[in-house]
Backbone bond lengths (Angstrom), bond angles and torsions (degrees), N, CA, C in turn:
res aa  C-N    CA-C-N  psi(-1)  N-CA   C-N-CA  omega(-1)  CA-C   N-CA-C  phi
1 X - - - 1.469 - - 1.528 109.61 -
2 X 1.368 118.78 99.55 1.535 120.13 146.96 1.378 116.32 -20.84
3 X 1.440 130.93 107.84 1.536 126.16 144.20 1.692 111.56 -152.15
4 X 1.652 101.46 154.50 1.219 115.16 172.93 1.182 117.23 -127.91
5 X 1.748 133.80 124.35 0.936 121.75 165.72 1.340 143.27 -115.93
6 X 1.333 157.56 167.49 1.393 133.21 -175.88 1.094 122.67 -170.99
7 X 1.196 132.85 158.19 1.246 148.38 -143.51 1.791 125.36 -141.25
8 X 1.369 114.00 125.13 1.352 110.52 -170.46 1.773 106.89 -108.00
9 X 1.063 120.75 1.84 1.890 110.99 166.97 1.963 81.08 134.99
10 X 1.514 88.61 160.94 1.349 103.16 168.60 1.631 102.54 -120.32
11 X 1.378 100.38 160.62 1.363 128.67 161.60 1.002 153.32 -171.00
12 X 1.703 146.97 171.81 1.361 157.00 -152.92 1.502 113.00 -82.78
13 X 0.997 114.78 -6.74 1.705 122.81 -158.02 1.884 89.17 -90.26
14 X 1.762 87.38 140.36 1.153 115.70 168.30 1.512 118.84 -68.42
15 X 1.636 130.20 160.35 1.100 136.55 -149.09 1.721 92.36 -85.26
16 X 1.746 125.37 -42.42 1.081 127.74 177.88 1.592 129.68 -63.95
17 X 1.724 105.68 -24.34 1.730 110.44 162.04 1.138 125.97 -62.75
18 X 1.369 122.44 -15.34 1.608 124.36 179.10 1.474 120.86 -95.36
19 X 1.222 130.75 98.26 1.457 131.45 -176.17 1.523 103.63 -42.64
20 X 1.591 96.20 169.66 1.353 98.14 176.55 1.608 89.43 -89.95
21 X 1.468 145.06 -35.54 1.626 130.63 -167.98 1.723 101.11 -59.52
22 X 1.540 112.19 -55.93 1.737 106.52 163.16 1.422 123.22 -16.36
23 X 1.542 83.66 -72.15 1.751 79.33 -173.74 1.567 148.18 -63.60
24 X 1.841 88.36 -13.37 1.015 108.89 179.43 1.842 116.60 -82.09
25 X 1.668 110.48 -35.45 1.118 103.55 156.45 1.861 127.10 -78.72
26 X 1.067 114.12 1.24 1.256 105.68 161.81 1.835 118.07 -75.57
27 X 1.462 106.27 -47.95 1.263 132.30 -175.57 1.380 95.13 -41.25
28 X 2.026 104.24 -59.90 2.102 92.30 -161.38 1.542 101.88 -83.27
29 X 1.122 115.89 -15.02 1.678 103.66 158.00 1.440 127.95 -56.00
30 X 2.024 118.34 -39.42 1.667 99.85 155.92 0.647 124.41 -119.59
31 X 1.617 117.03 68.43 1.382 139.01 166.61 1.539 96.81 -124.48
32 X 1.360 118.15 -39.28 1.445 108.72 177.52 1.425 111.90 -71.13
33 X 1.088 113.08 -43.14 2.194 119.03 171.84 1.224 102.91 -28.23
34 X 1.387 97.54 -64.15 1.508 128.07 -173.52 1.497 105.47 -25.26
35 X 1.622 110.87 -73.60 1.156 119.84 -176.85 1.461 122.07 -58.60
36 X 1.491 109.90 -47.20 1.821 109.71 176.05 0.913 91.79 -46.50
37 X 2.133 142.60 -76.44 1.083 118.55 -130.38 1.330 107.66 -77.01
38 X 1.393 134.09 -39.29 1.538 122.23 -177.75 1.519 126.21 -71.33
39 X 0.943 103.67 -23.24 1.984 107.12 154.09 1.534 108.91 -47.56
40 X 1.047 115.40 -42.77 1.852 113.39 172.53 1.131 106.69 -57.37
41 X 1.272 113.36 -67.83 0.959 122.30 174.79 1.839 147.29 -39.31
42 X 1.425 95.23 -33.16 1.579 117.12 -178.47 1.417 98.21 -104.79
43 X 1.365 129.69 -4.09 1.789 139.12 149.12 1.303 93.30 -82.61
44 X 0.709 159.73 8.13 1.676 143.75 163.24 1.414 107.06 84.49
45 X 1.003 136.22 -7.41 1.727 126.83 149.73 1.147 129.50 -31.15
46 X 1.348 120.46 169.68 1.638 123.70 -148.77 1.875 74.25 -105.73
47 X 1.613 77.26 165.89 1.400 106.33 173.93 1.512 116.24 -61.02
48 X 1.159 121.50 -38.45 1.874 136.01 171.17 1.234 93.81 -63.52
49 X 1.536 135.13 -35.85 1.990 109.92 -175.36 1.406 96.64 -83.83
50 X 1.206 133.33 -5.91 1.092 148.07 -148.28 1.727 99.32 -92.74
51 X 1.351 113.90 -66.32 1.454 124.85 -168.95 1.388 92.95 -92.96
52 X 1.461 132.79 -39.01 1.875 116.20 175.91 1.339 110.96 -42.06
53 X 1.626 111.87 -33.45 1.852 119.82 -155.20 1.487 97.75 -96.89
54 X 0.938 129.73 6.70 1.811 126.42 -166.97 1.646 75.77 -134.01
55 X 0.981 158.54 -61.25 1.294 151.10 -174.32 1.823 122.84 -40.68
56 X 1.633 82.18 -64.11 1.702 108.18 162.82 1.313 103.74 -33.82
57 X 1.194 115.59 -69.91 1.727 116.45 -178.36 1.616 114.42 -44.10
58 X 1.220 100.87 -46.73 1.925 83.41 -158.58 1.595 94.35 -91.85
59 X 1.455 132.23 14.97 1.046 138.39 162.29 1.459 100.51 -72.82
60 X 1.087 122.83 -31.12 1.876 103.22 -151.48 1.573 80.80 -119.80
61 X 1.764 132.25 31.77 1.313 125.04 166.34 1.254 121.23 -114.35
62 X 1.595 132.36 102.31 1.634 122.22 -154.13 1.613 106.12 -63.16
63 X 1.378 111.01 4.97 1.473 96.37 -161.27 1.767 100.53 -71.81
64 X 1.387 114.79 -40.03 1.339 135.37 163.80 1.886 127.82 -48.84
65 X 1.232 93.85 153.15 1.681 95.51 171.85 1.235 108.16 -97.60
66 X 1.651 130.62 74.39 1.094 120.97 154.53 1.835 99.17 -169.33
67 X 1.414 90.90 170.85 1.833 85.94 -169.86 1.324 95.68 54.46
68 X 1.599 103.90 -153.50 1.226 134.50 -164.05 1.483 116.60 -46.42
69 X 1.227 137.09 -41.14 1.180 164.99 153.03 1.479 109.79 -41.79
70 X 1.541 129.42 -22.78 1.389 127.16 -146.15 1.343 101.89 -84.52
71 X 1.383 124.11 147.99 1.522 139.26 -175.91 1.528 111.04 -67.30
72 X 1.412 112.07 169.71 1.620 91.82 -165.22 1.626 89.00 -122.35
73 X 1.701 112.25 -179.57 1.048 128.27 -156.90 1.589 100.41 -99.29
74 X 1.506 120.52 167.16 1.358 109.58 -171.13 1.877 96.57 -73.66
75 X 1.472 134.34 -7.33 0.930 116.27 170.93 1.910 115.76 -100.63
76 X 1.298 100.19 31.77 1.443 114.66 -172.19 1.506 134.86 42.23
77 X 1.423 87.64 68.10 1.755 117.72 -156.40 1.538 85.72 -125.44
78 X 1.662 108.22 138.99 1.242 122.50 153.56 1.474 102.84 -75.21
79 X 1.271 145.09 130.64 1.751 151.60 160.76 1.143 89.59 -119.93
80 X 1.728 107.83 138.35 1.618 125.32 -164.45 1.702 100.80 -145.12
81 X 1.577 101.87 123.65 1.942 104.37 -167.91 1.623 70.63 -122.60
82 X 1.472 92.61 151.74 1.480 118.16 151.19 1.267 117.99 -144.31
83 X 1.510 122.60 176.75 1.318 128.28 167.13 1.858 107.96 -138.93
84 X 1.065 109.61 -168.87 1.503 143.88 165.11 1.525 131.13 164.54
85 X 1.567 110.98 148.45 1.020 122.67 -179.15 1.468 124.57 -146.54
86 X 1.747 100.69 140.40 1.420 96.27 -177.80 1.773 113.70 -122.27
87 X 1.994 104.30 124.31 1.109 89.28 -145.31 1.750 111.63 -86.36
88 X 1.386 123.06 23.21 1.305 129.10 165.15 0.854 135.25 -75.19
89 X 1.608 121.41 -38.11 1.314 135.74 150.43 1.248 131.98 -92.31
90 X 1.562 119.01 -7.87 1.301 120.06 170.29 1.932 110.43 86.62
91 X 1.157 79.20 -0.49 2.058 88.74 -168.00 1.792 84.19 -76.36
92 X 1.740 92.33 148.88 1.645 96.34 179.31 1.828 82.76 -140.79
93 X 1.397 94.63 177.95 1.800 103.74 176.03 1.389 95.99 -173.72
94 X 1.656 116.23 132.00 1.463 115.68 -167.65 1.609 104.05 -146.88
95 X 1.073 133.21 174.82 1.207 128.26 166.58 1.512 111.72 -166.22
96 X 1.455 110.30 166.01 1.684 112.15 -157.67 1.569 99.66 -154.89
97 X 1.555 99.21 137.33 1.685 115.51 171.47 1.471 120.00 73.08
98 X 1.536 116.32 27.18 0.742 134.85 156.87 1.941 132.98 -34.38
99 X 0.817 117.43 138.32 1.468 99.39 164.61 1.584 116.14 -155.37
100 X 1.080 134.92 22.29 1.516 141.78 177.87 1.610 102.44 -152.92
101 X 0.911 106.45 1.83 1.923 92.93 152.84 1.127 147.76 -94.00
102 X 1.186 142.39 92.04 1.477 156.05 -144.07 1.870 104.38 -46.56
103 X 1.163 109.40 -69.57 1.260 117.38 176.82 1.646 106.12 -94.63
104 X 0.796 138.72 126.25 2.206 134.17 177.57 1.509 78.03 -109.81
105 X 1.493 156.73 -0.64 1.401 136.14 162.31 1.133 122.09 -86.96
106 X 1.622 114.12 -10.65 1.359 109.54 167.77 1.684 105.57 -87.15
107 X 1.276 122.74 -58.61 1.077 140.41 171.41 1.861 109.51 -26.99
108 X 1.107 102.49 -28.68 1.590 115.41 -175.03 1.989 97.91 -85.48
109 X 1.278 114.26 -40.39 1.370 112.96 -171.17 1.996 97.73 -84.05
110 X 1.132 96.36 -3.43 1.816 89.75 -169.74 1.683 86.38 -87.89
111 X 1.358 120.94 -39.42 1.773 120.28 -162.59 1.556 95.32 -60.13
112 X 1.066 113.19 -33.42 1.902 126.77 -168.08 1.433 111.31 -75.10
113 X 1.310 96.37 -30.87 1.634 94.34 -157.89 1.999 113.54 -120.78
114 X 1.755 99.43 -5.71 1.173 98.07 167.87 1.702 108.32 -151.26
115 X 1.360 109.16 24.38 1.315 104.39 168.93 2.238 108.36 -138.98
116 X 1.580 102.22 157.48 1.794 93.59 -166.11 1.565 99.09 -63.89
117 X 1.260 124.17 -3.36 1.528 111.75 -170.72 1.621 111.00 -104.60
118 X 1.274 91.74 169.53 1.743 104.64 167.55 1.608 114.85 -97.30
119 X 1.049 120.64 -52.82 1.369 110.93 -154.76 1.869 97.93 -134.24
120 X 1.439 108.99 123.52 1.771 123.51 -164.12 1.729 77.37 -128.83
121 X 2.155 90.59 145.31 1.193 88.52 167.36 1.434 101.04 -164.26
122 X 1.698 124.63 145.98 1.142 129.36 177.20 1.906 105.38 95.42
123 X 1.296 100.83 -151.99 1.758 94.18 171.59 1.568 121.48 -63.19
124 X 1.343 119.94 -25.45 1.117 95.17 -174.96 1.931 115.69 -85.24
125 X 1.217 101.29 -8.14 1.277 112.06 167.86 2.108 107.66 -54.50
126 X 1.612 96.91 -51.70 1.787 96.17 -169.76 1.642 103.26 -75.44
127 X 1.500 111.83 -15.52 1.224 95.56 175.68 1.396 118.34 -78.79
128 X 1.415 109.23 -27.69 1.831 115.76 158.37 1.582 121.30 -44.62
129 X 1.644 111.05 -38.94 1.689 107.82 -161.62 1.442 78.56 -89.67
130 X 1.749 137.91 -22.37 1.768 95.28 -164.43 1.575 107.63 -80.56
131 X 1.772 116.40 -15.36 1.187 131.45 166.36 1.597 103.48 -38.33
132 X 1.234 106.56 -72.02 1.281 124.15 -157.91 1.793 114.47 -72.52
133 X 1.265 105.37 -0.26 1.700 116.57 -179.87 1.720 102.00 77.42
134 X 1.316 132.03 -13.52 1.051 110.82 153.41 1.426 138.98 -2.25
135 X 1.723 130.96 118.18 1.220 131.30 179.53 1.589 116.96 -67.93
136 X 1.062 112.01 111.89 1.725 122.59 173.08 1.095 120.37 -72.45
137 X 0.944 133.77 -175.85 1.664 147.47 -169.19 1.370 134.99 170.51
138 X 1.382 117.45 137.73 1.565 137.84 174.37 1.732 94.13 -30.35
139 X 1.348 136.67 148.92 1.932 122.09 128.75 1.620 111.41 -50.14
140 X 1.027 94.30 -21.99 1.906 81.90 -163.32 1.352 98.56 -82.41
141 X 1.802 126.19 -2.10 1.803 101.68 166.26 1.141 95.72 -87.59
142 X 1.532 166.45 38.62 1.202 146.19 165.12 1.649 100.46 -114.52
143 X 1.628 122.30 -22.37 1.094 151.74 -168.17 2.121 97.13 -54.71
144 X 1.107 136.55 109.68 1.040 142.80 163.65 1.363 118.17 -140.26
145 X 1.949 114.70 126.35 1.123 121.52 -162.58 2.103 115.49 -65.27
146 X 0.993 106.11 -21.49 1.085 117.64 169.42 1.759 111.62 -46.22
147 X 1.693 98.04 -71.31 1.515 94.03 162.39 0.796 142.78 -0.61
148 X 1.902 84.13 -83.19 1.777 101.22 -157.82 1.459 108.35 -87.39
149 X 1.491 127.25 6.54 1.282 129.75 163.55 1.497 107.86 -86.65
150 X 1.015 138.15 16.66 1.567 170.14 -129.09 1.579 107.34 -144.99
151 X 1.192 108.20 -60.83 1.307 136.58 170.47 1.327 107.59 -49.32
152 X 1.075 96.41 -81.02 2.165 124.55 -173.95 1.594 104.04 -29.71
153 X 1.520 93.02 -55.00 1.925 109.67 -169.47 1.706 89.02 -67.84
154 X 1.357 141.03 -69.63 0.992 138.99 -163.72 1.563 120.47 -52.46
155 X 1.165 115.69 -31.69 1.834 142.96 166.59 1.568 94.89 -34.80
156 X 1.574 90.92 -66.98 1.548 111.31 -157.68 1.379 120.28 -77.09
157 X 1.343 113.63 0.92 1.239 133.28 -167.16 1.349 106.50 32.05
158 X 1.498 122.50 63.37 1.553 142.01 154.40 1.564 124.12 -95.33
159 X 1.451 122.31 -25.30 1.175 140.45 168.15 1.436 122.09 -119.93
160 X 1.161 134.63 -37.50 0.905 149.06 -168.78 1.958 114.20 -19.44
161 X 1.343 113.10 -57.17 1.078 108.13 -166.71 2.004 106.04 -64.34
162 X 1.427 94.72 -43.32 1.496 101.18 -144.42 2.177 74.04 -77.84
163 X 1.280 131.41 -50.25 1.250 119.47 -162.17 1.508 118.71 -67.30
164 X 1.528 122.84 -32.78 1.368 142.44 -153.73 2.168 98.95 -93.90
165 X 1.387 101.76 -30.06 1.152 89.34 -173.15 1.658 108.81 -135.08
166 X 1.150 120.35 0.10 1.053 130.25 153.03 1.162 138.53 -53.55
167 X 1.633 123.43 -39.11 1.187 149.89 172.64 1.158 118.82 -126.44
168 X 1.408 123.79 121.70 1.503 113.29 177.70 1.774 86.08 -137.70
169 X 1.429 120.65 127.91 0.889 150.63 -133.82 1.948 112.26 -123.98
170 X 1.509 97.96 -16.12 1.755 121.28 153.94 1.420 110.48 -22.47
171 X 1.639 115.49 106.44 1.367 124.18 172.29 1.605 110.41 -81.33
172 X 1.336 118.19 158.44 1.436 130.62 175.73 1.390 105.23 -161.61
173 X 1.037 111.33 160.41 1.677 137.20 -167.39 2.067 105.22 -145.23
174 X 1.460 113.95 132.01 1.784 99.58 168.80 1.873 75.55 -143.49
175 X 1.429 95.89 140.22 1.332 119.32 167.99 1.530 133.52 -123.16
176 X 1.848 123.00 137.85 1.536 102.11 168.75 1.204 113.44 -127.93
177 X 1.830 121.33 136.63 1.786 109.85 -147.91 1.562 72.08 -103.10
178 X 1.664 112.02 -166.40 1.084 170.58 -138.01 1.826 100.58 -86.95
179 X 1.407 104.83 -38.36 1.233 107.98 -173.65 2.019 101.84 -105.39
180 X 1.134 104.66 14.38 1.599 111.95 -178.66 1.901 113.86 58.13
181 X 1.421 100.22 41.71 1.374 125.30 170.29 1.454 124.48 -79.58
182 X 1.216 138.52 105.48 1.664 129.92 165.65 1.052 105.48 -67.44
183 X 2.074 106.60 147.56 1.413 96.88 138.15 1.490 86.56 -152.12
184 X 1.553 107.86 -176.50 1.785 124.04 -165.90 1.137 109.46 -145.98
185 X 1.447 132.53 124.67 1.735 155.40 172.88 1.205 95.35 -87.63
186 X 1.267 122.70 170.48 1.409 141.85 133.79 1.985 91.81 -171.79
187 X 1.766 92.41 147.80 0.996 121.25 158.15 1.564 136.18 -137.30
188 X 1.619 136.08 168.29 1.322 113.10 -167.30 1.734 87.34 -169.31
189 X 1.418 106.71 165.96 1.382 131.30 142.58 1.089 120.50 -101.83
190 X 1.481 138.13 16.44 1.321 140.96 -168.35 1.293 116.84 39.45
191 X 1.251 135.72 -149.61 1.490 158.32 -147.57 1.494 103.31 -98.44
192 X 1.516 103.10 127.23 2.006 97.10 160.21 0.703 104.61 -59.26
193 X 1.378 111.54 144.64 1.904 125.11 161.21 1.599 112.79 77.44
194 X 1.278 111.81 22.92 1.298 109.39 172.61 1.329 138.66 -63.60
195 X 1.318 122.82 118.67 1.365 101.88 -172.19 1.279 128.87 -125.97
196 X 1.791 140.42 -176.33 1.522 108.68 175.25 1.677 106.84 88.11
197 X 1.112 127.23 -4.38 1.351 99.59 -166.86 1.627 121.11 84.64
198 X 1.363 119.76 6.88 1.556 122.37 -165.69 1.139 107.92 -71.88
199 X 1.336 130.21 123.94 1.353 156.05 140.55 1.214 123.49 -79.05
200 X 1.796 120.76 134.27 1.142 129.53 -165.45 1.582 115.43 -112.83
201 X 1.020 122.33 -137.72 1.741 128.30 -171.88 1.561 107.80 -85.48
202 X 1.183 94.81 -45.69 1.303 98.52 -162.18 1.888 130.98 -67.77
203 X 1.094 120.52 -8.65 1.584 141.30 147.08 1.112 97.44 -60.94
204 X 1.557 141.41 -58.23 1.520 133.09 -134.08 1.224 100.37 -98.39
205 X 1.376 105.14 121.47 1.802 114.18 171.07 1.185 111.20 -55.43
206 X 1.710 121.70 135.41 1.162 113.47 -178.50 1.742 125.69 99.45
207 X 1.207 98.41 -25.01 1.415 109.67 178.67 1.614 92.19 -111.76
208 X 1.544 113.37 -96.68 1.559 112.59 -147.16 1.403 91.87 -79.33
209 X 1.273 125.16 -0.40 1.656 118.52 -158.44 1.719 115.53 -149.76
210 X 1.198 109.04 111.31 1.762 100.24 174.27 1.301 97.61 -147.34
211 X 1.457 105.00 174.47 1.605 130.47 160.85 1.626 125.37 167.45
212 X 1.377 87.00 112.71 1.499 97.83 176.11 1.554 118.07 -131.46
213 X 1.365 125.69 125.84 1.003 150.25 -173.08 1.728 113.77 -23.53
214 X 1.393 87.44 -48.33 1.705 124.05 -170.84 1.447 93.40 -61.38
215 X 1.174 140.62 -30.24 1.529 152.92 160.54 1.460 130.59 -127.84
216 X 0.988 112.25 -84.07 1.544 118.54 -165.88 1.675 116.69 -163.23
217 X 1.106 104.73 136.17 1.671 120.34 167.14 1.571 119.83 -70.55
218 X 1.391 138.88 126.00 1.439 131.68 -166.87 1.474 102.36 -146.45
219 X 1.192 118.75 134.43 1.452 133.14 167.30 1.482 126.48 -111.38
220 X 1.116 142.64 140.64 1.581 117.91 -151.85 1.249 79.04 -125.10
221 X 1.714 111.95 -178.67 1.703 134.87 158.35 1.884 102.15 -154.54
222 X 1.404 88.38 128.72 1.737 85.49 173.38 1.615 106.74 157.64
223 X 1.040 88.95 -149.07 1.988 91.60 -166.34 1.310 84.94 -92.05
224 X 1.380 107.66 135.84 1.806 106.60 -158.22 1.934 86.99 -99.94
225 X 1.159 128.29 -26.31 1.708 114.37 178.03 1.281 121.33 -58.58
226 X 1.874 120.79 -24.98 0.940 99.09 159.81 1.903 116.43 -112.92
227 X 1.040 113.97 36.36 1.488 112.19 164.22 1.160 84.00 -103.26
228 X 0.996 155.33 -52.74 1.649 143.72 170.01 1.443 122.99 -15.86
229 X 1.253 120.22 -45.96 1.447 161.56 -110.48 2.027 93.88 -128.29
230 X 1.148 96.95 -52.16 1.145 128.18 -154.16 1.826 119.33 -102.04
231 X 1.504 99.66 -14.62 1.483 133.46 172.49 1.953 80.59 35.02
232 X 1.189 87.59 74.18 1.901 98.90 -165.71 1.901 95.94 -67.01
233 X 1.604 118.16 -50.06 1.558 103.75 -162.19 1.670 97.55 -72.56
234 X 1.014 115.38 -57.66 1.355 119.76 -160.91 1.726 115.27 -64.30
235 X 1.135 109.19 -11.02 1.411 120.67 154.18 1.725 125.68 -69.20
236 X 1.182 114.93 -27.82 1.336 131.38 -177.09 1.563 87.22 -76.80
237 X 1.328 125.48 -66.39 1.257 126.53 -158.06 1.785 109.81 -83.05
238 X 1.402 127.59 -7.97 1.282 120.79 136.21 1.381 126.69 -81.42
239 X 0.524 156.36 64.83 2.073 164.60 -127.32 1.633 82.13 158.16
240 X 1.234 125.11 -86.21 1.806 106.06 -159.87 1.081 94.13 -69.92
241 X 1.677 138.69 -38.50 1.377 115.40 -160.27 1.636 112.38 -46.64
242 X 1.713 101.15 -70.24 1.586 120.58 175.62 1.018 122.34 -94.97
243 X 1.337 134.89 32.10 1.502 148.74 145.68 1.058 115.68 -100.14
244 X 1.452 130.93 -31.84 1.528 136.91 -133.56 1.594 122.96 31.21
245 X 1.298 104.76 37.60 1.316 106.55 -171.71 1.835 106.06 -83.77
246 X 1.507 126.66 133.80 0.924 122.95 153.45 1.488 141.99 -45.95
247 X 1.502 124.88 151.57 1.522 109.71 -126.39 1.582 102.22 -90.47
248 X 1.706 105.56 -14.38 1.926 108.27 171.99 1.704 108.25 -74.20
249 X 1.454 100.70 -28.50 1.422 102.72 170.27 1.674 124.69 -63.27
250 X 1.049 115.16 -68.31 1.342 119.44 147.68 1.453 108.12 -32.49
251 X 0.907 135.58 -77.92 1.545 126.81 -160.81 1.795 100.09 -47.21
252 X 1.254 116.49 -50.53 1.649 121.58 -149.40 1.507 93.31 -67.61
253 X 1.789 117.22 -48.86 1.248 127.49 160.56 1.570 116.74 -16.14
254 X 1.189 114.23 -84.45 1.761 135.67 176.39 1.480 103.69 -45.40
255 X 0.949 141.56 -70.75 1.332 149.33 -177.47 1.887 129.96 -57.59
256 X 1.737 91.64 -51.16 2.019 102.58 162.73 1.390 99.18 -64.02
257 X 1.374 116.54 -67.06 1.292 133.84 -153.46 1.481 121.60 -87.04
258 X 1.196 120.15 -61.88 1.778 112.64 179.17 1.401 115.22 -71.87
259 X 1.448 111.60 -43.51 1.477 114.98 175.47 1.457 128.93 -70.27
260 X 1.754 106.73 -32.24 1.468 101.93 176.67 1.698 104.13 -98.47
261 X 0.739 116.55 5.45 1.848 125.21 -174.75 1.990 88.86 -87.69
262 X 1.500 113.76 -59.49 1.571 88.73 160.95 1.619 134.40 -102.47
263 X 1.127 104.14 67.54 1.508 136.76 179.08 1.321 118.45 41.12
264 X 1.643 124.21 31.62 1.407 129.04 -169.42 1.397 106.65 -112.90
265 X 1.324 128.61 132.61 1.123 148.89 178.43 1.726 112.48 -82.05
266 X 1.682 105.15 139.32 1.245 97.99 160.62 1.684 114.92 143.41
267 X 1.048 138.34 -154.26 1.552 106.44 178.50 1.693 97.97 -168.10
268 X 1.438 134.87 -169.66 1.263 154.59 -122.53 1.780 115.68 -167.39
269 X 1.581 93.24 148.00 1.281 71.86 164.82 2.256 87.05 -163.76
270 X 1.366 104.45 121.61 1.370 115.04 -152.36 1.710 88.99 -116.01
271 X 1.185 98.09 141.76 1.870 110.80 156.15 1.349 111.38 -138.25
272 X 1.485 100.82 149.94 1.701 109.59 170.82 1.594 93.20 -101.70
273 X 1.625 88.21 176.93 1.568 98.33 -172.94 1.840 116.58 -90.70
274 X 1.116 87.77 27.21 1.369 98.97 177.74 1.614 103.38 -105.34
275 X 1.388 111.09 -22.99 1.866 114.79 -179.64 1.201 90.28 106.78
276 X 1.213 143.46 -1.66 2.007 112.86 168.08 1.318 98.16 -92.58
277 X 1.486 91.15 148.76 1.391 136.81 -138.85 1.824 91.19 -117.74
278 X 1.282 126.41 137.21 1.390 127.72 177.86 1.847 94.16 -127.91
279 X 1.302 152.62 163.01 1.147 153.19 69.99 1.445 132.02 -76.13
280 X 0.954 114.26 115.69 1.467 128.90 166.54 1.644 132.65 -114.77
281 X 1.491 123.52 104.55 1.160 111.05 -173.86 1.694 93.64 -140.98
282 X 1.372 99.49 163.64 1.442 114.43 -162.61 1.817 101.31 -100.01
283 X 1.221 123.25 18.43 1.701 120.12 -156.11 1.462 83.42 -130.27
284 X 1.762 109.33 156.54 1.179 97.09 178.02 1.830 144.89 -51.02
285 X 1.610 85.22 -25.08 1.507 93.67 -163.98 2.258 101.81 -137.81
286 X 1.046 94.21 178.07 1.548 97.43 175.09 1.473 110.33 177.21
287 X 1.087 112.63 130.29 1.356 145.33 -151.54 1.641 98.46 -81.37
288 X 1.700 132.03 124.16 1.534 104.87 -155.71 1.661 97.10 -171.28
289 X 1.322 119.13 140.10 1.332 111.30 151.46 1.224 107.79 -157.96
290 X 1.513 113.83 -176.85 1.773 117.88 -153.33 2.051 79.09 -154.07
291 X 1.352 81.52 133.63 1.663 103.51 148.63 1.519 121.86 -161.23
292 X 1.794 98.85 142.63 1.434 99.14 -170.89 1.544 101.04 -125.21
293 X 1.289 113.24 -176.57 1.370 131.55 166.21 1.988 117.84 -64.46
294 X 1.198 89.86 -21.92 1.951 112.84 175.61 1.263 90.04 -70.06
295 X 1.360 150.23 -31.75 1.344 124.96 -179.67 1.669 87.16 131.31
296 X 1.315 136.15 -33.14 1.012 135.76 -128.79 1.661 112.44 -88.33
297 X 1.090 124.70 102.02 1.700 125.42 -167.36 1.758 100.73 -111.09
298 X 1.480 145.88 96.28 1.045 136.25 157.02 1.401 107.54 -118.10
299 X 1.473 106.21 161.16 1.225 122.74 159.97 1.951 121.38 -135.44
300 X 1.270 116.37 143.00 1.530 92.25 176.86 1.880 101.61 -149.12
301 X 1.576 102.78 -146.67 1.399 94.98 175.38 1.644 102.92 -177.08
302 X 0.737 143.81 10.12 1.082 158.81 159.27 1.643 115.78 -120.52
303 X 1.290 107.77 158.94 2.012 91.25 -178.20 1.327 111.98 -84.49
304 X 0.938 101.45 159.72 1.667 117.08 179.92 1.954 119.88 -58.52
């Protein structure tokens, strides 16, 4: 079974804070993912062109925390983590602290797929993508006023709690092609007001990002110290391995239980290689859609 699914951040926000024009540009943003990634897919491409191309998209959508969209640093820096994974071979490639790379999800599949390491970060990471022909970029395309008024409130510690950790806005993609292959995206700007160099889940294999064949592909969104904490993906995918637990089970597990048991907010989004699709997040709402070869195209954000 062809499917791709994906995820734009979870959060706390009530059903009445979200306009209906919001939602509507969130909506054709994962509806457009939607579409890149299963066009790979329904061409017979692997599951990795699959989730790079549904990733790509909500990278270059400000509505999101990542790419262009991405939150800024307490010194008002876009910093850009990505990951990927492919779950046949187990090969991953990620990168962190980025700031002039257009896509860091392609750049993440180039560390995997043409360099001995997994995970590059900071300059020597951009000195990898200009190696690698990687697309560069101005700061000022990641630059959105929304943000950095984001920023300002967080400075002032006027918003901070309810904006900075309330919403985390971390895109992900998990896919299964043709040959019953996983693989798993995630991308992010991390945390307002970040500072130090802080890196979150979503680079780190195992936390914001897994996929292995042997189970399931998982992409996380949330307060990445404790999906960190919580070795949140790769936990999902030990639960069916050595549980045999099914993969919404496992997911609901990781998310009710490991993640809110150490007080971190935020949610998931897991597939087996069969194409079912799990989300589980502990926040009111989460940003989400599923398409399969069944016909089946949704997206939503609140639970059903």
């Amino acid at each position: 079974m062809l499917a791709l699914a994906i995820h734009g951040g979870a959060g706390s926000f009530a059903p009445e804070s979200l306009t209906v024009e919001r939602w509507h540009a969130y909506d054709a943003a994962l509806r457009q993912a939607l579409d890149a990634g299963f066009r790979q897919l329904d061409a017979g491409q692997s599951s990795l062109d699959a989730v790079e191309a549904a990733v790509r998209v909500l990278e270059d959508e400000p509505v999101f925390n990542a790419g262009r969209g991405a939150v800024f640093s307490h010194d008002g820096i876009n910093e850009l983590d990505a990951a990927i994974m492919d779950g046949a071979s187990l090969r991953a490639g990620a990168v962190a602290a980025l700031r002039h790379v257009r896509h860091p999800v392609s750049l993440a599949r180039r560390v995997m797929e043409n360099s001995p390491h997994v995970l590059l970060a900071g300059a020597g990471a951009e000195d990898f993508a200009l190696e690698q022909g990687i697309e560069l970029c101005a700061r000022s395309w990641f630059h959105t006023e929304h943000r950095y008024q984001q920023l300002l409130r967080a400075r002032s510690g006027e918003t901070a709690a309810a904006e900075c950790l309330d919403y985390f806005g971390t895109v992900g993609a998990v896919a299964v092609d043709a040959h019953g292959s996983l693989a798993a995206a995630t991308s992010t700007g991390g945390m307002t007001g970040k500072r130090w160099g802080r890196i979150g889940d979503s680079p780190i294999i195992g936390a914001g990002t897994y996929a292995s064949n042997a189970s399931c592909a998982v992409s996380a969104t949330g307060h990445g110290e404790f999906l960190l904490r919580a070795t949140a993906a790769r936990e999902v995918a030990a639960r069916m391995e050595h549980l045999g637990e099914p993969v919404g089970t496992a997911a609901a597990f990781v998310i009710h239980q490991r993640l809110q048991g150490l007080g971190g907010q935020g949610g998931l989004v897991a597939m087996d290689a069969s194409g079912t699709v799990a989300f589980a997040y502990n926040t009111r709402a989460m940003f989400r859609g599923v398409i399969d070869a069944s016909g089946r195209r949704e997206t939503g954000l609140f639970p059903p």
